[in-house]
Residue, then its C-alpha position, 0 to 999 in steps of 0.5 A: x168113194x168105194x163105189x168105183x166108176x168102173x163097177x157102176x160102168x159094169x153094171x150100166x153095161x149089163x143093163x137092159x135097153x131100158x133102164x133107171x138109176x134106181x136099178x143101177x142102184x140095186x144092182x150095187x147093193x147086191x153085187x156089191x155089198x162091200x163098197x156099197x157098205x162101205x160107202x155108207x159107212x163114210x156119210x154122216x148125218x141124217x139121210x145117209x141113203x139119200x146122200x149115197x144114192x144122190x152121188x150115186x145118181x150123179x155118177x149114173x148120169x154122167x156115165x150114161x150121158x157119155x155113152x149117149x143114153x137117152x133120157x127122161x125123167x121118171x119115177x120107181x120104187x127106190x131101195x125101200x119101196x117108195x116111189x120116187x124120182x129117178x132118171x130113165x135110160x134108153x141105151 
């Protein structure tokens, strides 16, 4: 995937004390437009979104639950304003 682990790492770091996966994800989206792209690019299908930021959510949680964030589930405003499940962090 064109999303690395080490710049979803980055990113997580910089996060505030509380935080979801959808802010991560925004983050990539403008920070890293290129592999964000990219990554786009490689789904196929309907749902490209969705499939994205479904693997991205998998590598966000599995990062943060290897730091030993707390969780719980939530709900935001993903990337095209609707609101929707989420997991929030608590570093």
């Amino acid at each position: 995937m064109p999303v690395s682990i080490s710049t979803i790492k980055k990113i997580i770091g910089a996060m505030p004390e509380e935080f979801d996966s959808h802010d991560v994800i925004k983050q990539i989206m403008h920070r890293h437009q290129r592999a964000y792209a990219d990554a786009l690019v490689e789904k196929t299908g309907r749902n490209l979104f969705h499939k994205l930021h479904t693997e991205l959510g998998k590598q966000i949680t599995e990062i943060c639950n290897d730091l030993g964030y707390a969780r719980e589930e939530s709900r935001s405003l993903d990337v095209f304003g609707q609101s929707s499940r989420c997991i929030r962090w608590h570093k």
